[in-house]
N, CA, C and O atoms as a MOPAC input file, in Angstrom:
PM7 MOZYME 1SCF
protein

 N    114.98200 1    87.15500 1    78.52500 1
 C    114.35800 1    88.12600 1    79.41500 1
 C    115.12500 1    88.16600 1    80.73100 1
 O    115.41900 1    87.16100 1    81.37800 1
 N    115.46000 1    89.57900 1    81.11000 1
 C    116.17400 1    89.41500 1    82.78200 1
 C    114.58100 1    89.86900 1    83.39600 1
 O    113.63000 1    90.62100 1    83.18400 1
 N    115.13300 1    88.71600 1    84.38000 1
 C    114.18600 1    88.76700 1    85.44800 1
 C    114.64400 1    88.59300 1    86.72600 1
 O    115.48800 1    87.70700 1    86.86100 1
 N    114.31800 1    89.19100 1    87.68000 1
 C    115.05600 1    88.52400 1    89.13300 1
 C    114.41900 1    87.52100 1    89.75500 1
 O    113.24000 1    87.16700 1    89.72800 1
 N    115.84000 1    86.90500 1    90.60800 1
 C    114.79500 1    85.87400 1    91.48700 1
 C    114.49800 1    86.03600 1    92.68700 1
 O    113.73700 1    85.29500 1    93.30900 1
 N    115.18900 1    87.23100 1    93.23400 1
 C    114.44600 1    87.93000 1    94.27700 1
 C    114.91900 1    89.47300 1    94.59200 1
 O    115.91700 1    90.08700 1    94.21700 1
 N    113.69600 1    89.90400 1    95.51700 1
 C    113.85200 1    91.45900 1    95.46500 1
 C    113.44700 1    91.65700 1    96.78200 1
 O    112.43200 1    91.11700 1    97.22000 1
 N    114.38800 1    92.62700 1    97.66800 1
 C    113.80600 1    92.62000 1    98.80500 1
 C    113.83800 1    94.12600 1    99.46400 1
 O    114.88600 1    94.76200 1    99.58400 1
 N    112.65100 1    94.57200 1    99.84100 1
 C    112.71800 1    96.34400 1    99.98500 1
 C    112.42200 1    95.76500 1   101.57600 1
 O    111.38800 1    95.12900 1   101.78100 1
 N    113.17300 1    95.96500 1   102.43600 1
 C    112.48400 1    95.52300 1   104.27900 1
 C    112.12300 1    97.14900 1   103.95600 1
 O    112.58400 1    97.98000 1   103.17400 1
 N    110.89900 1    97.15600 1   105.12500 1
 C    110.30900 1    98.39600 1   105.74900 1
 C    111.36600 1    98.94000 1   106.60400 1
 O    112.03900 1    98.25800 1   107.37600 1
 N    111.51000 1   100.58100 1   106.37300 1
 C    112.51800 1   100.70500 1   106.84100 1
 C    113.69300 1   101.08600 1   106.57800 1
 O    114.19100 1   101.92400 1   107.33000 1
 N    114.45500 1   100.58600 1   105.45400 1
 C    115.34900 1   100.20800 1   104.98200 1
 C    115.73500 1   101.64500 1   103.87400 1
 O    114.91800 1   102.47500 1   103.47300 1
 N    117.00900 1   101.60100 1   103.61200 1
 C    117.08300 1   102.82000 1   102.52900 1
 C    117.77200 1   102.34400 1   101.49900 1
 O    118.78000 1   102.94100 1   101.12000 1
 N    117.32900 1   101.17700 1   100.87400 1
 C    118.02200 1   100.50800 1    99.84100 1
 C    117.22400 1    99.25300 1    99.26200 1
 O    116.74400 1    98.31600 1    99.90000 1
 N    117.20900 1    99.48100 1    97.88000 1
 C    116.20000 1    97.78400 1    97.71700 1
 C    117.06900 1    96.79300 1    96.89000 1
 O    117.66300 1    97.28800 1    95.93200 1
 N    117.22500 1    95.48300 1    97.11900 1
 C    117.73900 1    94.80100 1    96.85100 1
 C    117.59000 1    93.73200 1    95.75900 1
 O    116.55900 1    93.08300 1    95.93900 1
 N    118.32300 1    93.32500 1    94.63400 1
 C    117.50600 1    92.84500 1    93.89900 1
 C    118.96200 1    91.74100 1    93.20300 1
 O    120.00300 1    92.17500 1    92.71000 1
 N    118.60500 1    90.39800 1    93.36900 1
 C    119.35600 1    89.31600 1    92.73600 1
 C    119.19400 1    88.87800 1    91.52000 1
 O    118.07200 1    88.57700 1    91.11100 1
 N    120.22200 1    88.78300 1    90.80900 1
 C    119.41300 1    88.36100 1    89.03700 1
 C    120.01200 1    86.91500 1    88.81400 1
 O    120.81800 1    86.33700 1    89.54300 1
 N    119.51300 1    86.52100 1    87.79600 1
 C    119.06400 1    85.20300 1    87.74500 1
 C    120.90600 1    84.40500 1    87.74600 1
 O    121.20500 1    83.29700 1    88.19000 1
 N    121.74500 1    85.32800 1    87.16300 1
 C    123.31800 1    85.01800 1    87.37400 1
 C    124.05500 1    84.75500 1    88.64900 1
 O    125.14100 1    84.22700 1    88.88900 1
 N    122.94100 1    85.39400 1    89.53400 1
 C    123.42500 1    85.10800 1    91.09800 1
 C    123.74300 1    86.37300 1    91.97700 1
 O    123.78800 1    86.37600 1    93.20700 1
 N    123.98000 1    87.56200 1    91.05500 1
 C    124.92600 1    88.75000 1    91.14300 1
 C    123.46900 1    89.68700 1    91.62700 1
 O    122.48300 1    89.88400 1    90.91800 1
 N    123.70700 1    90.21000 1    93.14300 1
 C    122.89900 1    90.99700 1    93.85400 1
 C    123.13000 1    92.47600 1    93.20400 1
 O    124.28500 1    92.74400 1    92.87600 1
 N    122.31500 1    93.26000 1    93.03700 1
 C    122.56400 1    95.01900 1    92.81500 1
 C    121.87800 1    95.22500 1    94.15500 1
 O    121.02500 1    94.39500 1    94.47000 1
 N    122.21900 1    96.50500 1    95.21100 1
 C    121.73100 1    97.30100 1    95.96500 1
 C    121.84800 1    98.92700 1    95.69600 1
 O    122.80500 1    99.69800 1    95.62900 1
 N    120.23700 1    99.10100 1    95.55900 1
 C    120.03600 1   100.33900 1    94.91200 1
 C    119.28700 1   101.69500 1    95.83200 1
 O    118.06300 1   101.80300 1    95.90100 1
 N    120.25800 1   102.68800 1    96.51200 1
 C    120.13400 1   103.70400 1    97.17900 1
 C    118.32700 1   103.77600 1    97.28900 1
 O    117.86400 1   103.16200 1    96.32700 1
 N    117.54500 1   104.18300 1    97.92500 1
 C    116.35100 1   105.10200 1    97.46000 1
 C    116.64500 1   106.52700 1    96.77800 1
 O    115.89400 1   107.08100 1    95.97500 1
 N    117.52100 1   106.87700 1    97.11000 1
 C    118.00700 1   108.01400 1    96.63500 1
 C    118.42600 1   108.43900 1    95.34100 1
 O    118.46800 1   109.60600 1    94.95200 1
 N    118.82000 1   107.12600 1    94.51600 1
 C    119.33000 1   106.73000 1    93.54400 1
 C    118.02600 1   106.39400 1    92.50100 1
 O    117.75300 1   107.00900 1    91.47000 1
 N    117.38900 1   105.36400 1    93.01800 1
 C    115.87300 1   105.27700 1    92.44200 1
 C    114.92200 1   106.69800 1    92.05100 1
 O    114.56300 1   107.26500 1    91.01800 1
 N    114.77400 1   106.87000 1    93.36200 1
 C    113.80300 1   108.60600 1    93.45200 1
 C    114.10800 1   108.75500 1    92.44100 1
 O    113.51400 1   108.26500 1    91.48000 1
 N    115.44100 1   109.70100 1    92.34400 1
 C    116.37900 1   110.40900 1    91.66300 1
 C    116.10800 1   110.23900 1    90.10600 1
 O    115.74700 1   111.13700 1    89.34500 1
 N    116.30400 1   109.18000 1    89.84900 1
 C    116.29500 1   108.49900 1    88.66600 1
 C    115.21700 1   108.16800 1    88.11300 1
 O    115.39700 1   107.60100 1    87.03600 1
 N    113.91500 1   108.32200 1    88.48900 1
 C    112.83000 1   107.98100 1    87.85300 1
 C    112.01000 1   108.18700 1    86.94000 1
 O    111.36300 1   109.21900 1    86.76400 1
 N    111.98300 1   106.78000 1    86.02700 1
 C    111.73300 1   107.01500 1    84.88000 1
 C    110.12400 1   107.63600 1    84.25000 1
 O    109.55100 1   107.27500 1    83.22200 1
 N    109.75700 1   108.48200 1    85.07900 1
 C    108.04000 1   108.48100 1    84.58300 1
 C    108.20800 1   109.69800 1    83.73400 1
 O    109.13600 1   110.49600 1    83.86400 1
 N    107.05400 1   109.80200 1    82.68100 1
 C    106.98400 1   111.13800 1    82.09600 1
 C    107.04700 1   112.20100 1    83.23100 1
 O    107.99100 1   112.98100 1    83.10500 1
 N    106.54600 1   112.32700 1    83.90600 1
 C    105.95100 1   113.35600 1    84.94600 1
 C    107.09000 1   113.69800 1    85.28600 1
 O    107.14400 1   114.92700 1    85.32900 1
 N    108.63900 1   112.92000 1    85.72200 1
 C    109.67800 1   113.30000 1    85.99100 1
 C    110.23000 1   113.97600 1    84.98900 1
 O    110.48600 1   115.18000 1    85.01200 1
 N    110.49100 1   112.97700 1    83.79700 1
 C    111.61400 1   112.94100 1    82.76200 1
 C    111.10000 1   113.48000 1    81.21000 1
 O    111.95200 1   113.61100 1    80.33200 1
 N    109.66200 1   113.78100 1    80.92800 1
 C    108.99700 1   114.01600 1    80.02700 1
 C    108.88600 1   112.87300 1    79.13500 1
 O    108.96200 1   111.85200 1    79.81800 1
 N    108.71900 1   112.57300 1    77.74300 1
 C    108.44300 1   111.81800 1    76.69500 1
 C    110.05500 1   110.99900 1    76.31200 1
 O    110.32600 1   109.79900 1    76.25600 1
 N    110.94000 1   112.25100 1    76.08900 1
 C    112.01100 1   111.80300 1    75.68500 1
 C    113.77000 1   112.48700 1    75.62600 1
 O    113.92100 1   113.69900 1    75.47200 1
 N    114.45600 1   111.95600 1    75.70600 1
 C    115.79400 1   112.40500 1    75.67500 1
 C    116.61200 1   111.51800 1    77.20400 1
 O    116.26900 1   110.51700 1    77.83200 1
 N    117.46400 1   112.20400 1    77.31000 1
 C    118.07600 1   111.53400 1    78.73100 1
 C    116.90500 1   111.43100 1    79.89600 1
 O    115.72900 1   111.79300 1    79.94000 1
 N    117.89500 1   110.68600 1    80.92200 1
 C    116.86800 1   110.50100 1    82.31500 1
 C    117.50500 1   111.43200 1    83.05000 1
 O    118.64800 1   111.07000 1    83.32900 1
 N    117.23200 1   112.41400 1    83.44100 1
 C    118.27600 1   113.17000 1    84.46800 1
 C    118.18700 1   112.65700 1    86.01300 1
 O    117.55600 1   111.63800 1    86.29200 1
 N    118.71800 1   113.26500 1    86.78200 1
 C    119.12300 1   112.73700 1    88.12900 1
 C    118.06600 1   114.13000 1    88.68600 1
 O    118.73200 1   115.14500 1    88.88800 1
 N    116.61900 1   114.28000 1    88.93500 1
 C    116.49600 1   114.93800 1    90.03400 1
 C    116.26500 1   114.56500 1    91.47300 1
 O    115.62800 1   113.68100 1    92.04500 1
 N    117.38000 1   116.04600 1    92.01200 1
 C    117.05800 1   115.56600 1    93.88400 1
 C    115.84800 1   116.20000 1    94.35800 1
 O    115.39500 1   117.29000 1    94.00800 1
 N    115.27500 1   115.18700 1    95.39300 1
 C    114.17200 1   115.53700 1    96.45600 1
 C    113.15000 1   114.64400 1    96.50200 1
 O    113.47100 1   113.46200 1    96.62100 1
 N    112.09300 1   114.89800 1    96.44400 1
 C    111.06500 1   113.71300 1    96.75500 1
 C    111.25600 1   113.30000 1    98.19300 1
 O    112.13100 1   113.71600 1    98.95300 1
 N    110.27700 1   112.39000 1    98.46600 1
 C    109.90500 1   111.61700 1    99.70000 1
 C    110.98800 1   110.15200 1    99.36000 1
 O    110.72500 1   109.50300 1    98.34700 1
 N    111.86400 1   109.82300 1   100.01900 1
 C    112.30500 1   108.56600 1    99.49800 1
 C    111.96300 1   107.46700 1   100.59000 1
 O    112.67600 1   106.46400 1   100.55100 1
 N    111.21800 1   107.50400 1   101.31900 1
 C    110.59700 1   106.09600 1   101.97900 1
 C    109.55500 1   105.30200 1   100.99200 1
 O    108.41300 1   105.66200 1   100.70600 1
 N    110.26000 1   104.10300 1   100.53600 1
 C    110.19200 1   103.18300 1    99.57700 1
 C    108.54600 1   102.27200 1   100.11700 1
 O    108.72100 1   101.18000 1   100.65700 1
 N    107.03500 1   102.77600 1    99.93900 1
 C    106.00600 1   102.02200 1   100.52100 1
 C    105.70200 1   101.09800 1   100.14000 1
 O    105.18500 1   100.18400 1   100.78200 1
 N    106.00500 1   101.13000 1    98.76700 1
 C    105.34700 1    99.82300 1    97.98200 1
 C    105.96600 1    99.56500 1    96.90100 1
 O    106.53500 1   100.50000 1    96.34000 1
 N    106.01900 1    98.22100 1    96.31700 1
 C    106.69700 1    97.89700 1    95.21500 1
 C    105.68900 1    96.69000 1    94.22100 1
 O    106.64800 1    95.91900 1    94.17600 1
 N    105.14700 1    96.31200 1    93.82700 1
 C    104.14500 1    95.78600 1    92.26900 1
 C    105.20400 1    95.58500 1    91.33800 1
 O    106.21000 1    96.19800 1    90.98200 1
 N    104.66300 1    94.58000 1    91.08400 1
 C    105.61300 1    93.92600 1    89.35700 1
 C    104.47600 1    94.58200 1    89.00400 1
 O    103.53500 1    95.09100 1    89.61200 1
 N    104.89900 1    94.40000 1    87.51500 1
 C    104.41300 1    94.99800 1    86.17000 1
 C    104.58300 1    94.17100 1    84.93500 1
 O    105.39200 1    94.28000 1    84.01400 1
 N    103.43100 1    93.15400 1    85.19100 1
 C    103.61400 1    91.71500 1    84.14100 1
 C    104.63700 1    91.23300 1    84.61400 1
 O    104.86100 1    91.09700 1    85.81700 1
 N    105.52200 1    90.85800 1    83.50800 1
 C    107.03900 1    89.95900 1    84.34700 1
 C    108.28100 1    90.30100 1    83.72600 1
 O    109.17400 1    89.50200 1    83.44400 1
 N    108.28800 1    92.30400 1    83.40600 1
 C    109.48000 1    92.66800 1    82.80100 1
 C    109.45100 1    94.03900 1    83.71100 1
 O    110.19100 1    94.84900 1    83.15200 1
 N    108.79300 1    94.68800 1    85.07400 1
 C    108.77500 1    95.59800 1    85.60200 1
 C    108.94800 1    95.90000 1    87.41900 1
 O    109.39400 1    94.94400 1    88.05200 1
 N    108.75500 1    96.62200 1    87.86600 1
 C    108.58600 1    97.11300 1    88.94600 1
 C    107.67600 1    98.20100 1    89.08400 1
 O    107.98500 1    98.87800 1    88.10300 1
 N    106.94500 1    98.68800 1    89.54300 1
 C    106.19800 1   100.30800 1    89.96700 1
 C    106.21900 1   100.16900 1    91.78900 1
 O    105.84900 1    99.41400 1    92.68800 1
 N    106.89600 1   101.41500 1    91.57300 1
 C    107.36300 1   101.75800 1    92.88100 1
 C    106.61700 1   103.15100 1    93.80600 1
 O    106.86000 1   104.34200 1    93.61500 1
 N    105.89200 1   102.70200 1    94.58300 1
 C    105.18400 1   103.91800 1    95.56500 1
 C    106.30700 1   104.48300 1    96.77100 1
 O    107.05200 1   103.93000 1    97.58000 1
 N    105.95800 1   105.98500 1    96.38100 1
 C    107.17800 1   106.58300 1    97.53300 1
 C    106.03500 1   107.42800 1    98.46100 1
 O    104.83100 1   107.61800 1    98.28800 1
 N    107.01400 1   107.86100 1    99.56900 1
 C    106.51900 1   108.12100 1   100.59600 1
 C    105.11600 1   109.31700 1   100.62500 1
 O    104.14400 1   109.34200 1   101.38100 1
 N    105.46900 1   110.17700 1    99.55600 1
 C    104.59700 1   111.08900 1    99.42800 1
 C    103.21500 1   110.70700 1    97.84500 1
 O    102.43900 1   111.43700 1    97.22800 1
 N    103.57500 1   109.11900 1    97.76900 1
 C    102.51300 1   108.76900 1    97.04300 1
 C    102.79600 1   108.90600 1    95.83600 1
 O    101.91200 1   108.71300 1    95.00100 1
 N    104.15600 1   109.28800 1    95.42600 1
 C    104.83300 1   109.37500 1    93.67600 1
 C    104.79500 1   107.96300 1    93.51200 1
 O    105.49000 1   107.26700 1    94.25200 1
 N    103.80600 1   107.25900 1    92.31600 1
 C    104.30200 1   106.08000 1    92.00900 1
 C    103.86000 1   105.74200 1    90.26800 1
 O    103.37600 1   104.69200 1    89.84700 1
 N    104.23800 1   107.12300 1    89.37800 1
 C    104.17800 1   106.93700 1    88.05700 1
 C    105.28000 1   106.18700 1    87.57900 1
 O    105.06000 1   105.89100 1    86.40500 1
 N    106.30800 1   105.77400 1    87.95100 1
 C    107.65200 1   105.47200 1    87.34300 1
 C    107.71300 1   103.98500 1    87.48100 1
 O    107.90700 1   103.35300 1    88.52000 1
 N    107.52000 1   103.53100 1    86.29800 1
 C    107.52500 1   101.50000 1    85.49600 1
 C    109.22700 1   101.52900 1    85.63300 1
 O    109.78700 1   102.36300 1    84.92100 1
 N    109.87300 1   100.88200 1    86.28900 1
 C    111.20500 1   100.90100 1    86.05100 1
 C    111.42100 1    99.13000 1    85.53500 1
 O    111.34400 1    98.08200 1    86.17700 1
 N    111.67300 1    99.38200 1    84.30500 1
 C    111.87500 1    97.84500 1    83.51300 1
 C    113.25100 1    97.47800 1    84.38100 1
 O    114.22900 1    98.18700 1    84.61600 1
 N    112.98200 1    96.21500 1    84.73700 1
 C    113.98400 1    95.31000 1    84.95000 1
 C    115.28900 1    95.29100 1    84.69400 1
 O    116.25300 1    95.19300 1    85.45300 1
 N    115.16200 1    95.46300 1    82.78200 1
 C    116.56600 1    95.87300 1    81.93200 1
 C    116.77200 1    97.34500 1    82.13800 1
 O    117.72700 1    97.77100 1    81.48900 1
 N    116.16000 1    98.21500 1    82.84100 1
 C    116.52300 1    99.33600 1    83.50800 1
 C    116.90000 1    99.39200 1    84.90200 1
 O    117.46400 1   100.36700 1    85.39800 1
 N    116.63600 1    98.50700 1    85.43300 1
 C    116.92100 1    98.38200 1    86.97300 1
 C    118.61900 1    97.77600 1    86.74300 1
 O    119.56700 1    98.46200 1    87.12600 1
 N    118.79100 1    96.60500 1    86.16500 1
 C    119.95900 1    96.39700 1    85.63400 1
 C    121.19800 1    97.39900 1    85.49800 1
 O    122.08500 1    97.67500 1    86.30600 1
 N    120.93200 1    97.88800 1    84.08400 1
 C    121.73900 1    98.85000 1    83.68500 1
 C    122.07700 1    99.78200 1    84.73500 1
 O    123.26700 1   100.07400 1    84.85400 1
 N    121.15900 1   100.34100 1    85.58400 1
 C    120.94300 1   101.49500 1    86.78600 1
 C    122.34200 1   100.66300 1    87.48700 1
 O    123.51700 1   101.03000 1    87.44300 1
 N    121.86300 1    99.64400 1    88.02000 1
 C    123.02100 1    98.90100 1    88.78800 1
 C    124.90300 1    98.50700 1    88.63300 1
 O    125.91900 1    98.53400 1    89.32700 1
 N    124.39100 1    98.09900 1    87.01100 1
 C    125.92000 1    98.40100 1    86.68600 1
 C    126.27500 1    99.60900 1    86.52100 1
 O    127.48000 1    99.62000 1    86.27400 1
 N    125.82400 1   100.67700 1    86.53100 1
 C    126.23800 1   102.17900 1    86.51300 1
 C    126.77400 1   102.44200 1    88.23700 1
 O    127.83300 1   102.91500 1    88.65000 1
 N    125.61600 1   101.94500 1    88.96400 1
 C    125.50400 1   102.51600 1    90.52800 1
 C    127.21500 1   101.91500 1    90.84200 1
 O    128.15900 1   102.58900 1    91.25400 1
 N    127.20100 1   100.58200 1    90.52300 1
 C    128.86800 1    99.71400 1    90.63700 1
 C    129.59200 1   100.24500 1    90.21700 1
 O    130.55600 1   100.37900 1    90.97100 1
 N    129.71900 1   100.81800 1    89.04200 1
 C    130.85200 1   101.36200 1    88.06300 1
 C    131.21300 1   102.81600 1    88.78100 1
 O    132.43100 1   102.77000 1    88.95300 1
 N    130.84900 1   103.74300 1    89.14500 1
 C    130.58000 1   104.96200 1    89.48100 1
 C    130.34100 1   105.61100 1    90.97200 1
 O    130.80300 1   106.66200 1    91.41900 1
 N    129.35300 1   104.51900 1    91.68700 1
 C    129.39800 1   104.76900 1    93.22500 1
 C    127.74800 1   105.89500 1    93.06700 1
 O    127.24100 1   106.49700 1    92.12100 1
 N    127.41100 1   105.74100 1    94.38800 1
 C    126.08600 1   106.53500 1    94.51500 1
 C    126.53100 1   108.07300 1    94.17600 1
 O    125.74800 1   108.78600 1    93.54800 1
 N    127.45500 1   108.43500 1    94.48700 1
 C    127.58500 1   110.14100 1    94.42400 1
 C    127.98600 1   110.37800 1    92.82400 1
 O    127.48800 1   111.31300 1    92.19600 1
 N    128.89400 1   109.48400 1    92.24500 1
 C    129.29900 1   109.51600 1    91.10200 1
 C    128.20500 1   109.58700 1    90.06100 1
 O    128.23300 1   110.38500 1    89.12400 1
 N    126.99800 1   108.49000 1    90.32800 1
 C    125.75600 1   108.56200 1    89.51600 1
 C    125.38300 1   109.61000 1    89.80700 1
 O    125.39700 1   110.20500 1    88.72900 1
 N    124.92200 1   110.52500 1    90.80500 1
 C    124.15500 1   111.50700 1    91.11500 1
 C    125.02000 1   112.75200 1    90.25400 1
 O    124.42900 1   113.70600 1    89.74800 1
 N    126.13900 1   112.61200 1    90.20100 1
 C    126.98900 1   113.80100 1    89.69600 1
 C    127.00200 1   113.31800 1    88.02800 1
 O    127.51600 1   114.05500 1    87.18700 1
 N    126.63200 1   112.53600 1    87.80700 1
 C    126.74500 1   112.15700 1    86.28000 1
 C    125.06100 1   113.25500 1    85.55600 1
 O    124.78200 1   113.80200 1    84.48900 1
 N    124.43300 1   113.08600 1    86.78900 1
 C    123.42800 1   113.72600 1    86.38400 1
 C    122.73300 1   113.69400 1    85.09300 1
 O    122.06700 1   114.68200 1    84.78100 1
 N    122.81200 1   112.51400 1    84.16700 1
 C    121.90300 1   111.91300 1    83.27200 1
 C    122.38000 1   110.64500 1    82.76900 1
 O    123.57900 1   110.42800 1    82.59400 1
 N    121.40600 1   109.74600 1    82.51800 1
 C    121.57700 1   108.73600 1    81.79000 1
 C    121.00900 1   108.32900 1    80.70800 1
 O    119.95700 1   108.94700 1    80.54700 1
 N    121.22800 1   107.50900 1    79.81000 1
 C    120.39500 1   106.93400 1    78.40800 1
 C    118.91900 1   106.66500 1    78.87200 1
 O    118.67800 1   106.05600 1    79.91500 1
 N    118.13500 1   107.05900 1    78.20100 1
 C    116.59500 1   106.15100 1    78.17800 1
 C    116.86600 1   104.83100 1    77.54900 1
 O    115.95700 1   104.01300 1    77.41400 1

């Protein structure tokens, strides 16, 4: 199971931070998150995740979800989107591989 051993959203901040158990930090845009979020309401039932822009991206709140999740409250109170861990991951080695604009221009990813 990946799990992190720490995660840190400061108030404020436009990026949340998250260390995995290898040692190796990901820092992940809000913009990038928003964007990317995995809820039906965004992305429907099934097929790719697309990249939509807009939303509120001030990051209010963050909740695990048992001990394989995150649920994330945004500024305007969007907080349907469970982003699994092994999705927060993957998100990260993409965000590295590619760069924030590069993900945004890739404009979909695997479910």
């Amino acid at each position: 199971m990946l799990t992190p051993t720490a995660i840190k959203a400061p108030h404020g901040a436009q990026d949340l931070e998250i260390t995995w158990p290898n040692g190796h930090t990901s820092r992940f845009p809000h913009r990038i998150l928003r964007g990317y979020c995995p809820c039906a309401g965004c992305q429907g039932h099934s097929g790719a995740i697309k990249y939509i822009e807009g939303g509120n991206l001030e990051l209010r709140d963050l909740e695990p979800v048992g001990n394989y999740a995150l649920s994330l409250t945004w500024g305007d109170a969007h907080n349907a989107g469970i982003y699994t861990y092994q999705y927060l991951h993957d998100l990260g080695v993409l965000l590295e591989r590619l760069g924030e604009q590069g993900l945004i221009d890739l404009g979909e990813i695997p479910r």
